[in-house]
Residue frames as qw, qx, qy, qz and C-alpha x, y, z in Angstrom:
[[0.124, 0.902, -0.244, 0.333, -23.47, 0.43, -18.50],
 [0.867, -0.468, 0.069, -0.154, -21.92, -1.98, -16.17],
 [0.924, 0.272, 0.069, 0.261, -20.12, -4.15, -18.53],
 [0.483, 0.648, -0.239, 0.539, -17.04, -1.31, -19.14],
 [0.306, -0.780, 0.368, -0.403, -16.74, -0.72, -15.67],
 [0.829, -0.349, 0.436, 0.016, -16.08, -4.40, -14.42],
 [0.824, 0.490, 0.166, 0.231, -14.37, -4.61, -17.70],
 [0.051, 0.832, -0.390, 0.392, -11.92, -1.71, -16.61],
 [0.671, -0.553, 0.341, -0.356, -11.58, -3.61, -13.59],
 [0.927, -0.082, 0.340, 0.139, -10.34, -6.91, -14.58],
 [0.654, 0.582, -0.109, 0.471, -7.79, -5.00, -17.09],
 [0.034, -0.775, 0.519, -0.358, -6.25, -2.96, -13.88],
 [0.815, -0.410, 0.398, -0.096, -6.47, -6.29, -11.70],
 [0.846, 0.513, 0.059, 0.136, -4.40, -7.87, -15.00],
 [0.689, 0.599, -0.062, 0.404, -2.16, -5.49, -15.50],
 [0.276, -0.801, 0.363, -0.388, -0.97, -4.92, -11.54],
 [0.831, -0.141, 0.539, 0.005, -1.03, -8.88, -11.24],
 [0.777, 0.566, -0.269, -0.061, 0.04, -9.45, -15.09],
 [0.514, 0.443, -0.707, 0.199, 3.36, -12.44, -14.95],
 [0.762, -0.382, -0.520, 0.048, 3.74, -15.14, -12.21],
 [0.376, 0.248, -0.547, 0.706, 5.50, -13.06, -9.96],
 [0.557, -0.720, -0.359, -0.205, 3.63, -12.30, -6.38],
 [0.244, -0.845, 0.401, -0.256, 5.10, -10.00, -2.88],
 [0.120, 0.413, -0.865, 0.257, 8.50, -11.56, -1.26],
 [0.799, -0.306, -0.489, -0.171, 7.08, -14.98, 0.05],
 [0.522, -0.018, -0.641, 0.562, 9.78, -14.75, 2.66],
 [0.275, -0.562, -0.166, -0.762, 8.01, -11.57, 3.90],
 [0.678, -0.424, -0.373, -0.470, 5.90, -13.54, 6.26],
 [0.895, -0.175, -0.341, 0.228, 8.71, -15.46, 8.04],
 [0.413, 0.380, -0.327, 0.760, 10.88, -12.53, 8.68],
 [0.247, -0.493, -0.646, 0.528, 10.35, -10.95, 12.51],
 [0.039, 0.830, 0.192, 0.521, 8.75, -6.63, 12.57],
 [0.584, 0.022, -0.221, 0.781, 10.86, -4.26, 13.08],
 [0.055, 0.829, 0.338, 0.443, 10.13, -0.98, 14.36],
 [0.242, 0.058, -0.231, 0.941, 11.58, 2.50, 15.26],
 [0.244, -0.851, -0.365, -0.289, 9.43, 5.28, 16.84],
 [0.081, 0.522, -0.314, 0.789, 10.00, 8.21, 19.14],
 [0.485, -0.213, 0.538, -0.655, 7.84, 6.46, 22.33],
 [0.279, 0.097, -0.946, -0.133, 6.69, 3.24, 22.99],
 [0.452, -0.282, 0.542, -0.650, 3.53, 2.17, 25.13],
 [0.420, 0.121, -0.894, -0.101, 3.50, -1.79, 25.74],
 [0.524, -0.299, 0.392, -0.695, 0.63, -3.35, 27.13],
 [0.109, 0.415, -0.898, -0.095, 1.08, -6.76, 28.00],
 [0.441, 0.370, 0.750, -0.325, -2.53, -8.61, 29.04],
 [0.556, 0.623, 0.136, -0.533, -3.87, -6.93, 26.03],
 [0.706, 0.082, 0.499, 0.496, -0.81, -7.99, 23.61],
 [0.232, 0.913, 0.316, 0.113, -0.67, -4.44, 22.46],
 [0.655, -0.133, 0.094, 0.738, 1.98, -2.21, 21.36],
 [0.207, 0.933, 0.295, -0.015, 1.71, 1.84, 20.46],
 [0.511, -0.085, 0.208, 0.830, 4.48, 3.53, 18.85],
 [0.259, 0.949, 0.171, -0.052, 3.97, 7.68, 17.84],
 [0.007, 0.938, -0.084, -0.335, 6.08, 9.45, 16.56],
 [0.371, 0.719, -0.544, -0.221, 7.98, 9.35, 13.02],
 [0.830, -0.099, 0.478, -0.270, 7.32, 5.66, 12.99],
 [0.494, 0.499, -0.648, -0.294, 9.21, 3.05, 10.63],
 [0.931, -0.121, 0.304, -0.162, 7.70, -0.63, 10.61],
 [0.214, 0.459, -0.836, -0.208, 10.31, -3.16, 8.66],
 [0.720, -0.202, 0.656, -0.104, 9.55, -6.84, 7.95],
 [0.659, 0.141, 0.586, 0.450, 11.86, -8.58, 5.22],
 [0.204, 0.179, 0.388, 0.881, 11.34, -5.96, 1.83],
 [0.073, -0.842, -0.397, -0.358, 8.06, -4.22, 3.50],
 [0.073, 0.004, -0.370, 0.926, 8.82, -0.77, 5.11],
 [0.133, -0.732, -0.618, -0.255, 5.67, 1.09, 6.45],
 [0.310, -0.028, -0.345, 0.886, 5.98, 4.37, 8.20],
 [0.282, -0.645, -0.517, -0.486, 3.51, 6.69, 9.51],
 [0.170, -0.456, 0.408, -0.773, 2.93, 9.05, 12.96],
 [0.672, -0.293, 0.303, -0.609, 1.43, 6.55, 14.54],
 [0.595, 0.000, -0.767, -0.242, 1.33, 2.31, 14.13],
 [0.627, -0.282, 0.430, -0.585, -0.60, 0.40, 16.79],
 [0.437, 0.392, -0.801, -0.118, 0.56, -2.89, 16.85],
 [0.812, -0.197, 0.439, -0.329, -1.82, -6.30, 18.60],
 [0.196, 0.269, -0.943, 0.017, -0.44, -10.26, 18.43],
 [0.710, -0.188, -0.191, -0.651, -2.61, -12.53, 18.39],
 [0.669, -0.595, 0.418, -0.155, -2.71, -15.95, 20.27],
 [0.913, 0.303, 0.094, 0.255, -0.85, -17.76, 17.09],
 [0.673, -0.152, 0.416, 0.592, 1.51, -15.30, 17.04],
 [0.482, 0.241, 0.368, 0.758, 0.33, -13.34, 14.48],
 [0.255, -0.449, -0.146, 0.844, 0.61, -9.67, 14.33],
 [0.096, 0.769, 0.595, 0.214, -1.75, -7.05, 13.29],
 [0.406, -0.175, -0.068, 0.894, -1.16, -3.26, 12.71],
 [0.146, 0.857, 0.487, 0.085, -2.91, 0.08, 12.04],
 [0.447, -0.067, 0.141, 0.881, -0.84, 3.23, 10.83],
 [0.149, 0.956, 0.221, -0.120, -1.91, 6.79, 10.92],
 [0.589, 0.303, 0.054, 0.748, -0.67, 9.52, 9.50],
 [0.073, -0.367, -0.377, 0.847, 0.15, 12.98, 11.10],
 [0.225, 0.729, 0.531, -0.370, -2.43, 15.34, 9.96],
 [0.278, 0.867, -0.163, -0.381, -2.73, 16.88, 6.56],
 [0.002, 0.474, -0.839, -0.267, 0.25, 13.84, 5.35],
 [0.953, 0.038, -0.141, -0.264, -0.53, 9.83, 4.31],
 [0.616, -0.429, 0.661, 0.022, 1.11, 6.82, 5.57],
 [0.132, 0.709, -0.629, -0.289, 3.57, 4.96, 3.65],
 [0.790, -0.082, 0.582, 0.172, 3.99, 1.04, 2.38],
 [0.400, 0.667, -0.581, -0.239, 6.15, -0.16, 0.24],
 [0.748, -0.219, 0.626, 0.024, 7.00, -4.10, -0.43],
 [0.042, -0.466, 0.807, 0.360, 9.27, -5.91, -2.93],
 [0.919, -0.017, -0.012, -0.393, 7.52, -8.33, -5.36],
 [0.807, -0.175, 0.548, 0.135, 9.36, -11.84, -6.03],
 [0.713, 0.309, 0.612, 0.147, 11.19, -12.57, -8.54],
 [0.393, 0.652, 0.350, 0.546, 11.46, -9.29, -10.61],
 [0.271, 0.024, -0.119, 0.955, 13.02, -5.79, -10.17],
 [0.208, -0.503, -0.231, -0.807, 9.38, -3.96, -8.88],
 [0.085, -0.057, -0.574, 0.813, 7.97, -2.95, -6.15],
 [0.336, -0.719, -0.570, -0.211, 4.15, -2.23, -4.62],
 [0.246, -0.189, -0.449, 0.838, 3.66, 1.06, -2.48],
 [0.168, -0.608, -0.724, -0.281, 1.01, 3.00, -1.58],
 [0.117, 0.050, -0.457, 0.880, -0.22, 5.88, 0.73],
 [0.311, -0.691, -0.491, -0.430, -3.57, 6.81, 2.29],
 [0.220, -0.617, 0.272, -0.705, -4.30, 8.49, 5.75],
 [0.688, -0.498, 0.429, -0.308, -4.81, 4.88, 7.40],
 [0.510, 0.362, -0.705, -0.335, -3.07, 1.71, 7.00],
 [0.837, -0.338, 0.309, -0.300, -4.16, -1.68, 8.22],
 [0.236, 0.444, -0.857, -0.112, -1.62, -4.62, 7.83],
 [0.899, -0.221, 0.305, -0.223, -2.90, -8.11, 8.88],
 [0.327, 0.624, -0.677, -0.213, -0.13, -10.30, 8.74],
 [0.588, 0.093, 0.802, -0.055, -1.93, -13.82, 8.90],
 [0.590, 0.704, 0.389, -0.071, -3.68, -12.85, 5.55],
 [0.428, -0.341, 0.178, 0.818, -0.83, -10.33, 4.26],
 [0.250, 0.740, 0.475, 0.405, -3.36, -8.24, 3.02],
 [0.098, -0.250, -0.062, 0.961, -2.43, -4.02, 3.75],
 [0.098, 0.867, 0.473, 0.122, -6.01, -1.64, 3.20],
 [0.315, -0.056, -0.051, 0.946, -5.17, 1.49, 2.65],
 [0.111, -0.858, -0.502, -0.001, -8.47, 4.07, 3.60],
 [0.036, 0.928, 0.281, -0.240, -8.71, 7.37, 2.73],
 [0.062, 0.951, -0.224, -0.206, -7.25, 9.42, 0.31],
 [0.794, -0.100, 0.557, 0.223, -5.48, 5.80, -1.25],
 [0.455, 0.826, -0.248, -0.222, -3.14, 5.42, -3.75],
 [0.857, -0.202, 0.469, 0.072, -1.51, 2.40, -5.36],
 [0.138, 0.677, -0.657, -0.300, 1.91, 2.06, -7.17],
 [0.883, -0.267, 0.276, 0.272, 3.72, -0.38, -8.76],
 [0.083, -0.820, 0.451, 0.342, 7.15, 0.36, -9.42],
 [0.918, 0.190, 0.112, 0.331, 9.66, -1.55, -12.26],
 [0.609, 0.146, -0.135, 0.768, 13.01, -0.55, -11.04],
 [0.142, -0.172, -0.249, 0.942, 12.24, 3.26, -10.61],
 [0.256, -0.185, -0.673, -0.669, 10.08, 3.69, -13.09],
 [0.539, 0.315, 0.469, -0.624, 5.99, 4.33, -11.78],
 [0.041, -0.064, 0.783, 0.618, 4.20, 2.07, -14.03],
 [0.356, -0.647, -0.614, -0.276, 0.56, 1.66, -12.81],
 [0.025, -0.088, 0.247, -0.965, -1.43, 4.01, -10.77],
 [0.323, -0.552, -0.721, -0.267, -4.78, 3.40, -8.85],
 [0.004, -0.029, 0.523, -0.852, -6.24, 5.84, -6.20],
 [0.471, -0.548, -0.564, -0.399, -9.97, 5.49, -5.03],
 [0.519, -0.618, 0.131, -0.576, -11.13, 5.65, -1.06],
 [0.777, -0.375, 0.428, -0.269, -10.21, 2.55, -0.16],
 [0.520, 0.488, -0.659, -0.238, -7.53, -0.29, -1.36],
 [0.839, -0.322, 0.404, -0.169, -7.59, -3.45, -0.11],
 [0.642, 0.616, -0.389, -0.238, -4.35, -5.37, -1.62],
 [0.860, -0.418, 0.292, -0.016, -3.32, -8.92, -0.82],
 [0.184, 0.787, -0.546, -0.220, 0.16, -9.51, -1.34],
 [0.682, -0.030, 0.718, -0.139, -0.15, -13.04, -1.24],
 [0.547, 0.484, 0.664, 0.161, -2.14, -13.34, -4.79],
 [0.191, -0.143, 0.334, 0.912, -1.67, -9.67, -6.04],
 [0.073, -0.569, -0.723, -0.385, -5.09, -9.50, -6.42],
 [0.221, -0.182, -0.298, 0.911, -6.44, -5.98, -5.19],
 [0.067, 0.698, 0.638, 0.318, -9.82, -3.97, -5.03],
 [0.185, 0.098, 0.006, 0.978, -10.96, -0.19, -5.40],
 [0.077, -0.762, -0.621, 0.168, -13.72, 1.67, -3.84],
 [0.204, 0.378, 0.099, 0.897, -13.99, 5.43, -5.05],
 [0.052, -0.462, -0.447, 0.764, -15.65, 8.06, -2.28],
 [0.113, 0.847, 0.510, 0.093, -19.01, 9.56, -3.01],
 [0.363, -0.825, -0.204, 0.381, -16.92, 12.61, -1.91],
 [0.245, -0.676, 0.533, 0.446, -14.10, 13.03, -3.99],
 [0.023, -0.368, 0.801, 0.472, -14.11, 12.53, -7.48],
 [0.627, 0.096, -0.388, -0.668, -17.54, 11.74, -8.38],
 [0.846, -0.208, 0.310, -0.380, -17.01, 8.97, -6.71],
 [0.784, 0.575, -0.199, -0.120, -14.60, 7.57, -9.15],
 [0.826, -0.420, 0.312, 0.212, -11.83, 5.24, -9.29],
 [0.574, 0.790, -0.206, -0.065, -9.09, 6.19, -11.51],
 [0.853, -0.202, 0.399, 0.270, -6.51, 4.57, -12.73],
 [0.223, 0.777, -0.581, -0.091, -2.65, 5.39, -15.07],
 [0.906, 0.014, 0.423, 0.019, -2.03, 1.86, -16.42],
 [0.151, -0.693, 0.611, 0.352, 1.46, 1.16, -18.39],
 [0.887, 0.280, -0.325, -0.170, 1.82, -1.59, -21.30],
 [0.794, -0.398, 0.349, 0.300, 4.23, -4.39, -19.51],
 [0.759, -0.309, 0.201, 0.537, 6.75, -3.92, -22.55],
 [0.162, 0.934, -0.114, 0.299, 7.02, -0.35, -22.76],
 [0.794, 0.110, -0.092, 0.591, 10.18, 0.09, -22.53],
 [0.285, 0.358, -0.062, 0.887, 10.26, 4.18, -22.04],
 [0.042, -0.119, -0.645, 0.754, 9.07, 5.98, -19.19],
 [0.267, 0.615, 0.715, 0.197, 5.34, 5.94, -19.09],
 [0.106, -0.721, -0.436, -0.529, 2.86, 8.75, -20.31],
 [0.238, -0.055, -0.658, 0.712, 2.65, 11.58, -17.76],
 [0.098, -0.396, -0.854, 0.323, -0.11, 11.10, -15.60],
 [0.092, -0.632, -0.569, -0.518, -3.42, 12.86, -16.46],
 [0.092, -0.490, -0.141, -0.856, -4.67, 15.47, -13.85],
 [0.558, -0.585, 0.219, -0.546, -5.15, 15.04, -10.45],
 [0.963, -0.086, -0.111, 0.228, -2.72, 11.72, -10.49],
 [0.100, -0.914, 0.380, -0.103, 0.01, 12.86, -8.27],
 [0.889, 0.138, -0.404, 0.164, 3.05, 10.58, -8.09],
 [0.524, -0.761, 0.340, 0.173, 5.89, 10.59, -5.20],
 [0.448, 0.620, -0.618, 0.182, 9.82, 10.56, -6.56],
 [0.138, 0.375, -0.846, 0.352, 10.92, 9.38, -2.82],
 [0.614, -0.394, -0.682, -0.040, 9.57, 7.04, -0.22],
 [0.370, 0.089, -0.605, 0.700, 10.17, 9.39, 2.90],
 [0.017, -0.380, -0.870, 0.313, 7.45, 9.72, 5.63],
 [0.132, 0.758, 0.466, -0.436, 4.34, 11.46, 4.94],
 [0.228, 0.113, 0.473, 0.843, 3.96, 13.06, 1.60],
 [0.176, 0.423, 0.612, -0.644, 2.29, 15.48, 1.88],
 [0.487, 0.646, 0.587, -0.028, -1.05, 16.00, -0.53],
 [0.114, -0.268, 0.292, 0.911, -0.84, 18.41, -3.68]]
């Protein structure tokens, strides 16, 4: 009974990764930006807290969220964690290469690590990818873990929610008309603005 489940699997890992494109390489090189309503900088630690109506930027990712706790290691590279206010889900979004689509997501935490550029999204997760406007795939489980590096992404489903199940709204690459609309309890967002809240 295995076999169709890891078989599901390797058709959503396919058909979210499907053509050589992969996230903006420049991505990495570009500095992080960020807005917030308070700031608290602590400088022996290499720590940064930002609350309120938060917006991260670096190159074509946004991230946004009521909270982001930002630490730098000693290379340099920078490491985040993004709540969301209560009852909402933090936000990413990032541009792939190469083609007119887009990765976003939302869950109630985000981690970023940007030596690995890998973003987890935990609790209450949900993964897009966009072509042009167009939602074309759909994954939500408990946990996403999705490196934008290789496009290569994994799903854990919550004993709690959903049987435990991972579910997934998966698009043919050349459909041409808007997909199929989504099956019961697959909620989509129209905009990207902070915190959507559940439905």
């Amino acid at each position: 009974m295995k076999f169709p489940f890891l078989q599901l699997l390797l058709c959503v890992a396919c058909a979210l990764g499907a053509g050589a494109a992969s996230a903006e390489k420049a991505d990495g090189k570009q500095p992080m930006n960020i807005e917030a309503d308070a700031l608290r900088y602590d400088d022996l630690k290499q720590t940064s807290v930002f609350t309120g109506n938060v917006v991260l930027t670096r190159g074509s990712i946004i991230i946004k969220g009521a909270r982001i706790e930002v630490r730098q290691d000693p290379q340099g590279y920078q490491f985040g964690v993004v709540t969301a206010e209560p009852g909402k889900r933090a936000y990413f979004r990032q541009k792939r290469d190469d083609v007119d689509e887009y990765i976003e997501g939302e869950s109630e935490t985000l981690e970023y690590d940007g030596r690995t550029d890998v973003v987890k999204l935990i609790k209450d997760a949900q993964l897009r990818r966009l072509r042009g406007t167009q939602v074309a795939d759909v994954v939500t489980g408990n946990i996403i873990q999705y490196n934008s590096l290789t496009d290569v992404f994994t799903v854990d489903g919550s004993p709690q929610k959903d049987g435990g199940r991972v579910r997934a709204t998966l698009t043919p690459r050349n459909e041409t008309a808007a997909p199929a609309a989504p099956r019961p309890g697959v909620n989509l967002r129209t905009d990207d603005t902070l915190g959507g809240s559940r439905k």
